[in-house]
C-alpha positions as CSV (number, residue, x, y, z in Angstrom):
1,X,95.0,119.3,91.0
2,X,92.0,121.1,92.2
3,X,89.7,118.7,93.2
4,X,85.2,119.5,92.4
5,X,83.2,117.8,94.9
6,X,80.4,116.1,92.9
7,X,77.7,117.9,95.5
8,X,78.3,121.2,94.2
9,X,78.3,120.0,90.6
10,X,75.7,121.9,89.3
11,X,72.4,120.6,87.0
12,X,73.1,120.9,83.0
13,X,70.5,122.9,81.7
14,X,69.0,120.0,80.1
15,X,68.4,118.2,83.5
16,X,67.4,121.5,84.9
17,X,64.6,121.3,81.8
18,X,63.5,117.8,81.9
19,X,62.8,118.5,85.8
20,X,61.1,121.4,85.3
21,X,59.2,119.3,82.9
22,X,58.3,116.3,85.2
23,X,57.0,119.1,87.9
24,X,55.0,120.5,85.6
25,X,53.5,117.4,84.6
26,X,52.5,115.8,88.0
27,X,51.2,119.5,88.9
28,X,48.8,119.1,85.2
29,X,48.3,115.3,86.1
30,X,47.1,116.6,89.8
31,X,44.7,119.6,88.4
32,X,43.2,117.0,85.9
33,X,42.6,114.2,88.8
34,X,41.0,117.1,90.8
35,X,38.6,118.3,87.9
36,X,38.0,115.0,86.4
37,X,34.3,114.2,87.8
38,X,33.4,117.4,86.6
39,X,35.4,116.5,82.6
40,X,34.3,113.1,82.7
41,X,30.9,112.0,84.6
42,X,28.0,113.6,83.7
43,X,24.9,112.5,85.6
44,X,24.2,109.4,83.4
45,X,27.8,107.8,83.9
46,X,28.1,109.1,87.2
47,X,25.2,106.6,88.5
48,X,26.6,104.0,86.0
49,X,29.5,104.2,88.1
50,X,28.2,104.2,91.3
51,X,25.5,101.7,90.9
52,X,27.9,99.1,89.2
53,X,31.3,99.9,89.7
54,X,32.1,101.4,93.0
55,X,30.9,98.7,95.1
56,X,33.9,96.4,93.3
57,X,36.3,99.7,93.4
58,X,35.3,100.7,97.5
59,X,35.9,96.5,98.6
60,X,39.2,96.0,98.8
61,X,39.3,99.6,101.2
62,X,35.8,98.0,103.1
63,X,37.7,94.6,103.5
64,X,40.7,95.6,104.8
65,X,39.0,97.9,107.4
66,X,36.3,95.2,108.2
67,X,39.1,93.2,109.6
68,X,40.3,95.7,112.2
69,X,38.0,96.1,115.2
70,X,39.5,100.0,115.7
71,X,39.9,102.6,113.5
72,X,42.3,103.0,110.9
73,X,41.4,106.4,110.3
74,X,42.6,107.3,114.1
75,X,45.5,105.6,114.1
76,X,47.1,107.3,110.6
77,X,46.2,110.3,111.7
78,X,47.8,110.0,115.1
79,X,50.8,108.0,114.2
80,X,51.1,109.7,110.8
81,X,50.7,113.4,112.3
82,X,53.6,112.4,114.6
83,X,55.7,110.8,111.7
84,X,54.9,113.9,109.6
85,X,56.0,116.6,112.0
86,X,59.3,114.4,112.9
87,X,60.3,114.1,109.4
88,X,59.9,117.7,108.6
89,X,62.1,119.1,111.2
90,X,64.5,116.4,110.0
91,X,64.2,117.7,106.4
92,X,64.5,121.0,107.5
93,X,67.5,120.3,109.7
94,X,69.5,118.4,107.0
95,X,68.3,121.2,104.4
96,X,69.6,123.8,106.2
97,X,73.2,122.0,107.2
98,X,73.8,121.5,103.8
99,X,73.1,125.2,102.9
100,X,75.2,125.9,105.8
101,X,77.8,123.6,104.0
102,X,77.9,125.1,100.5
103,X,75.9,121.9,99.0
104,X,73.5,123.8,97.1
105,X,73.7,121.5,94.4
106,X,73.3,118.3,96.0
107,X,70.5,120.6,97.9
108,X,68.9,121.4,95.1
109,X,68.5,117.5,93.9
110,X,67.3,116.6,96.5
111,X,64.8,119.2,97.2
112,X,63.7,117.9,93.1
113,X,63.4,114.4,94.3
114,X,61.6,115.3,97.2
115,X,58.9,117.4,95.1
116,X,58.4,114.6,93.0
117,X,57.8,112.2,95.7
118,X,55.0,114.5,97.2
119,X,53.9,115.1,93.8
120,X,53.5,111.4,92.7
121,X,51.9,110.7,96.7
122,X,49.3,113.8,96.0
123,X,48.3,112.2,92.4
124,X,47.5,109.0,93.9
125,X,45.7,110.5,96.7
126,X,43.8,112.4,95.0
127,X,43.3,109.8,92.3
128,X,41.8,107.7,95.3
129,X,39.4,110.2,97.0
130,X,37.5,110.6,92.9
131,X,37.3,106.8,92.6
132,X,36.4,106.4,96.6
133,X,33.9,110.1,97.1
134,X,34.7,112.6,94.4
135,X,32.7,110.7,91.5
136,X,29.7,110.0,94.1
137,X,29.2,113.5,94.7
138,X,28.0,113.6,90.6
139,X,25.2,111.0,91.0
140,X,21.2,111.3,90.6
141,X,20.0,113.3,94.2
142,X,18.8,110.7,96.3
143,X,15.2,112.8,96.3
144,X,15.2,112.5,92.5
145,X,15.5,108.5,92.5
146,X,12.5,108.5,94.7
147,X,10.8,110.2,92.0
148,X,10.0,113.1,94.8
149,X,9.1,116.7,93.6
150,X,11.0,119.1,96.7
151,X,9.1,121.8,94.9
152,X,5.2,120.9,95.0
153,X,3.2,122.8,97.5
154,X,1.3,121.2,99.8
155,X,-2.0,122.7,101.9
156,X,-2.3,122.9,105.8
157,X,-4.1,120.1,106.5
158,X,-1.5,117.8,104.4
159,X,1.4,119.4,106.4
160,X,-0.6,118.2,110.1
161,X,-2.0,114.6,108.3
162,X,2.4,114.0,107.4
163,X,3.0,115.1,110.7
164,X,0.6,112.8,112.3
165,X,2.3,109.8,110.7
166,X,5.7,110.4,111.8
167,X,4.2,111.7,115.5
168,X,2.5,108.1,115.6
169,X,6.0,106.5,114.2
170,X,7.7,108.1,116.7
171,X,5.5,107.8,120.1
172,X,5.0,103.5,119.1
173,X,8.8,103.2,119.1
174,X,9.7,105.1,122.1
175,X,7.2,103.2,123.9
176,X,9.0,100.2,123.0
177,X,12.4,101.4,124.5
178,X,13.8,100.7,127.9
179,X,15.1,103.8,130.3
180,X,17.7,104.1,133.1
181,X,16.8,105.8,136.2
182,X,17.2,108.7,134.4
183,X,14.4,108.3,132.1
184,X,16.0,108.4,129.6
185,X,15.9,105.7,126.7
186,X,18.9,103.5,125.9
187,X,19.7,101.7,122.9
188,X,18.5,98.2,121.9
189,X,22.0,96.6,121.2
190,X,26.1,97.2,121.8
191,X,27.3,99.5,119.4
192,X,28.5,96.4,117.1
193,X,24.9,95.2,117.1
194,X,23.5,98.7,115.8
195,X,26.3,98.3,112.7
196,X,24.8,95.2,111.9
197,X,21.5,95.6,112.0
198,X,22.3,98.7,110.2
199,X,23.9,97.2,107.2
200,X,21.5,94.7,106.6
201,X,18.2,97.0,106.5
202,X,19.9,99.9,104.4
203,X,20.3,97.0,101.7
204,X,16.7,96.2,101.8
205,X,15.9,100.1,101.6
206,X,18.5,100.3,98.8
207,X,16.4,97.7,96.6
208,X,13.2,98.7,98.3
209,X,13.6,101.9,96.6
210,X,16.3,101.5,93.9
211,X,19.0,103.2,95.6
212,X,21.9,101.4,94.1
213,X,24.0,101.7,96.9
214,X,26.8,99.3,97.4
215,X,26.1,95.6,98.7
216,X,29.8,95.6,100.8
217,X,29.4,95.1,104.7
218,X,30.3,98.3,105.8
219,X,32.1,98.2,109.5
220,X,31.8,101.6,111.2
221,X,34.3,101.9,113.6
222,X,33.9,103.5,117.3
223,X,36.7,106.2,117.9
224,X,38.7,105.8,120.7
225,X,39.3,109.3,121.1
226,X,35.3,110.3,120.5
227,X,35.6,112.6,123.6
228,X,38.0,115.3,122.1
229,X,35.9,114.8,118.4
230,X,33.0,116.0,120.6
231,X,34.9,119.4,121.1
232,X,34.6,119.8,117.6
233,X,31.1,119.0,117.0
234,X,32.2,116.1,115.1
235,X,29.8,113.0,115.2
236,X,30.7,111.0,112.6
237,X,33.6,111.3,109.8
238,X,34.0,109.0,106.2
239,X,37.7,108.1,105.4
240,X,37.2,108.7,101.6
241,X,40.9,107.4,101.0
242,X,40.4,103.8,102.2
243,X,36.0,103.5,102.4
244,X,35.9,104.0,106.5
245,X,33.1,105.4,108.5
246,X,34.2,106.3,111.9
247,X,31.6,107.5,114.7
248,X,32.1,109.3,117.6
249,X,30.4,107.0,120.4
250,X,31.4,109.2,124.2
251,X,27.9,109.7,124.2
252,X,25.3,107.2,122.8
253,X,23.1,109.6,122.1
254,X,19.1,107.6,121.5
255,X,18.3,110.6,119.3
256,X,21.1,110.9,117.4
257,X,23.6,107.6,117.1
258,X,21.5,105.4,114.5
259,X,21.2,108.4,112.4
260,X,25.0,109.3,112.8
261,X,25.7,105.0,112.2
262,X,23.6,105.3,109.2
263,X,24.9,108.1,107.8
264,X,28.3,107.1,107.9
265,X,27.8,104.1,106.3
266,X,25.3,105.9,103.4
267,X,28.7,107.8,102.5
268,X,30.8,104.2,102.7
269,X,28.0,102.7,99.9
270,X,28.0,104.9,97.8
271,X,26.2,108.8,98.6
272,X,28.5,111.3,99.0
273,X,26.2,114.7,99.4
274,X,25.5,115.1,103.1
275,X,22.1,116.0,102.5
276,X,21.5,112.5,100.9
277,X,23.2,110.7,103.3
278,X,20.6,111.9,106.0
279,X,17.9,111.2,103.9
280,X,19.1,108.0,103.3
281,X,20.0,107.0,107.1
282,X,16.4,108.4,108.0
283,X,14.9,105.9,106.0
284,X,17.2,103.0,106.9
285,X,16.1,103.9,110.5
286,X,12.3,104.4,110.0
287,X,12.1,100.9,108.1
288,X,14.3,99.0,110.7
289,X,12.6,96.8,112.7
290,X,14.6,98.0,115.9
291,X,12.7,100.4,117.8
292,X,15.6,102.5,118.9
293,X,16.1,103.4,115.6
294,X,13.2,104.0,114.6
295,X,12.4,106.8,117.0
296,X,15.8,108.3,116.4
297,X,14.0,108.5,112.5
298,X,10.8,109.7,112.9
299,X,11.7,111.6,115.7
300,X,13.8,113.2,113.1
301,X,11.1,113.3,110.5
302,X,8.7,114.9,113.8
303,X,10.9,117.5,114.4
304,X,11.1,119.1,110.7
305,X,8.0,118.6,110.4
306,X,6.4,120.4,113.8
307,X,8.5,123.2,112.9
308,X,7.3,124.2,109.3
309,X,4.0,123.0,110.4
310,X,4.0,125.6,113.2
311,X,5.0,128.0,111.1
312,X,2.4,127.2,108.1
313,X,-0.5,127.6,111.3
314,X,1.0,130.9,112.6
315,X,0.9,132.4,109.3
316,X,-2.5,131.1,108.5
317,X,-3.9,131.7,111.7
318,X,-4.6,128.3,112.3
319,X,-5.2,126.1,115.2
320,X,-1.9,123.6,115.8
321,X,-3.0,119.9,115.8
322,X,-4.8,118.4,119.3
323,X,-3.6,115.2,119.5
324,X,-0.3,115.5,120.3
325,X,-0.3,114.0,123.8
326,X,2.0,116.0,126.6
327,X,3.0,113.2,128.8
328,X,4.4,111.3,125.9
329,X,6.3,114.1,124.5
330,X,7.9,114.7,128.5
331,X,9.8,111.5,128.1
332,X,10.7,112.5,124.7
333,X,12.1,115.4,125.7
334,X,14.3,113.7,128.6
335,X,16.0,112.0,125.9
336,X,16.4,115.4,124.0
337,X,17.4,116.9,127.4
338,X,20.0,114.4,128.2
339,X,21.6,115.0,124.9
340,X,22.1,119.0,125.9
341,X,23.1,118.5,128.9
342,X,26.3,115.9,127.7
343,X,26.8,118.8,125.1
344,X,26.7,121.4,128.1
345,X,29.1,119.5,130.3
346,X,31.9,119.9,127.6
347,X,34.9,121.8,128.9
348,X,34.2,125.4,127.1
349,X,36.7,128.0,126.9
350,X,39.3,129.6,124.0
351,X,41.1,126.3,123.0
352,X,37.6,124.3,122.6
353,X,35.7,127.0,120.6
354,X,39.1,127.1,118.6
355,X,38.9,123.7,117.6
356,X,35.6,123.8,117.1
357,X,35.4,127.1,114.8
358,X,38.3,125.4,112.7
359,X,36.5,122.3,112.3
360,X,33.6,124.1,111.3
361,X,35.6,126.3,108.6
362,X,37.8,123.2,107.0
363,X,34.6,121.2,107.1
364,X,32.9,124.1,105.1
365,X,35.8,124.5,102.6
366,X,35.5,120.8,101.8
367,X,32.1,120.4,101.4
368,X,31.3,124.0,99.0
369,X,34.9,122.6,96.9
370,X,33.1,119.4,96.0
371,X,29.9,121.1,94.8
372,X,28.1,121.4,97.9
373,X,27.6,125.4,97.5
374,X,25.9,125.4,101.1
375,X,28.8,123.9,103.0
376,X,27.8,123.0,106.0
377,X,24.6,123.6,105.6
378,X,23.8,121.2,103.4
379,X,24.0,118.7,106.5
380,X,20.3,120.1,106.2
381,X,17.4,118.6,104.4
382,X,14.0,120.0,103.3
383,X,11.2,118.9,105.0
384,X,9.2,119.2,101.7
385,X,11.4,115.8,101.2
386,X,9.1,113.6,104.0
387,X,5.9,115.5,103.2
388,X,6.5,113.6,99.5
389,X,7.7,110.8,100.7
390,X,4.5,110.3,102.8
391,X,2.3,110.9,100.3
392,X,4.0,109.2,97.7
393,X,4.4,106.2,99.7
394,X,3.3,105.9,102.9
395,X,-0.2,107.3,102.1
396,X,-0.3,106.0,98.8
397,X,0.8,102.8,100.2
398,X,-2.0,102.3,103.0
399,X,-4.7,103.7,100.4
400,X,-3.7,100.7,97.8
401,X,-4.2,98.3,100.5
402,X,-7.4,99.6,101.5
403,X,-6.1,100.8,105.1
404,X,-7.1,104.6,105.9
């Protein structure tokens, strides 16, 4: 009796169907996950959802992570790169034994099952990221809730009165700061003190100015390995999958880390466009009561600012403002010179630009595939945005209390 070995017993054509049929359905399921912001949340029940829903979807993710003093984010992509790349060249080995073998058939099922299962992982991934980022990307623009107009123009003298506000804002906090023997200012707190602090005055800024962002305590997480993320430009990265803000901390940065602290953790509540993110942080730090980071905001503020300014007078012919003191701006600029020169003492050659250059490109492709059709540019904000916001407010503000 001739004996069939049951791993070379091929598929009946109605198995063969109904699998074609369950790939085909998990590949529709996965396209409709990755379109469905844009099928099912308009504008209107895109903020519903952000304001009232995603703070109760995004806790179980911040909970879990608040609970873990390092980064989950770190470790899954270390351990679970490593995992990956073993169980690949395992698949590939077994895959190509049984080939070698003659089990095509039982090669064949298994090669089904394992489409599936990378199928069904991909579907709730992807599932995930809408509920956790994708949706958030849909709301109101964070300029809009302020009620700002990014498109009103404004005369020369309103660009250098602005510009004045945030110069004062900026010079009254630095001189509150201590320096090393350097010069150069240091932060307030630990690292864990700056999260804090962080959290609780981006809630007040949220109902200052009817944000809705979420109310969950948002833990951002130092990276252990922040020196290599520095080859890559990388100063700050939101785990959309499980609500995680990671920042890179090798260099605590006075110009730069309350902004990069606050950003991360304006994506964790709730705003997923980059551009409102750093709106958002800049006006967590320029409300705080800490003085670090509230030069690290108007500084910020300054800086866009001076450079339209300068612009507006060169075109104009006009005379740049006169109060801008020179020995106050020397120790700003140590702190902005510190900053270059960590940035300069990175090992450069072909492997660092590499990385950097890829992480530059991916970065790109993810931002202009959720909408954002400047890519990485749209890590940029109009400066238009603080000349409203000072006259709107600030100005507005001071005039109603009878303050010049």
């Amino acid at each position: 009796m001739k004996i069939i070995r049951k791993d070379i017993i091929p598929y009946s054509p109605l198995r063969k169907a109904l699998g074609a049929f369950v790939i085909l359905l998990l590949s529709a399921l996965l396209l409709f996950l990755y379109k469905m912001p844009d099928l099912l949340f308009d504008r209107a029940r895109a903020d519903y959802y952000c304001k009232n829903l995603f703070g109760y979807v995004s806790f179980f993710g911040n909970m879990v992570s608040n609970m873990l003093l390092f980064s989950i984010t770190e470790n899954i992509v270390i351990v679970g790169g490593l995992t990956l790349i073993v169980l690949f060249f395992i698949l590939l080995y077994m895959t190509i034994k049984r080939l070698v073998s003659g089990g095509t058939g039982k090669t064949g099922r298994n090669i089904f099952k394992l489409s599936v299962v990378i199928l069904l992982i991909l579907n709730i991934l992807m599932a995930d990221y809408q509920l956790m980022h994708g949706i958030n990307y849909r709301r109101t623009p964070i300029a809009h809730e302020l009620g700002i107009d990014t498109g009103s123009q404004r005369s020369y003298e309103e660009y250098c009165e602005a510009l004045k506000w945030a110069y004062a804002g900026m010079i009254e906090a630095r001189s509150q700061l201590g320096e090393d023997y350097n010069g150069v200012a240091h932060m307030k707190t630990n690292f864990g003190g700056a999260v804090y602090d962080a959290n609780i005055v981006m809630d007040q800024v949220s109902d200052r100015y009817g944000l809705g962002l979420s109310r969950n305590y948002i833990n951002a997480k130092p990276v252990s390995l922040s020196r290599y993320w520095s080859y890559t430009g990388i100063t700050g990265f939101y785990d959309m999958l499980i609500g995680e803000a990671n920042v890179n901390t090798d260099y605590l940065d006075i110009t730069g880390i309350p902004l990069t602290i606050c950003h991360e953790i304006s994506h964790a509540k709730g705003y997923a466009r980059e551009s409102d993110a750093t709106v958002c942080a800049i006006l967590t730090c320029i409300h705080s009561s800490r003085p670090d980071f509230r030069y690290a905001g108007f500084l910020r503020i300054f800086l866009e600012l001076y450079s339209i300014t300068t612009e507006y007078a060169q075109f104009s012919g006009q005379e740049l403002p006169t109060y801008i003191n020179q020995d106050l701006i020397l120790a700003i600029d140590r702190d902005m010179q510190a900053a270059r020169e960590y940035e300069a003492g990175l090992a450069d050659n072909f492997y660092t630009r590499m990385i950097e250059r890829f992480s530059n490109k991916a970065n790109d492709a993810f931002l202009k595939a959720n909408g954002q059709k400047d890519g990485v540019r749209s890590y940029e904000i109009r400066s238009s945005i603080f000349i409203e916001f000072y006259f709107d407010y600030v100005k507005e503000s001071s005039d109603d209390q009878g303050r010049p």
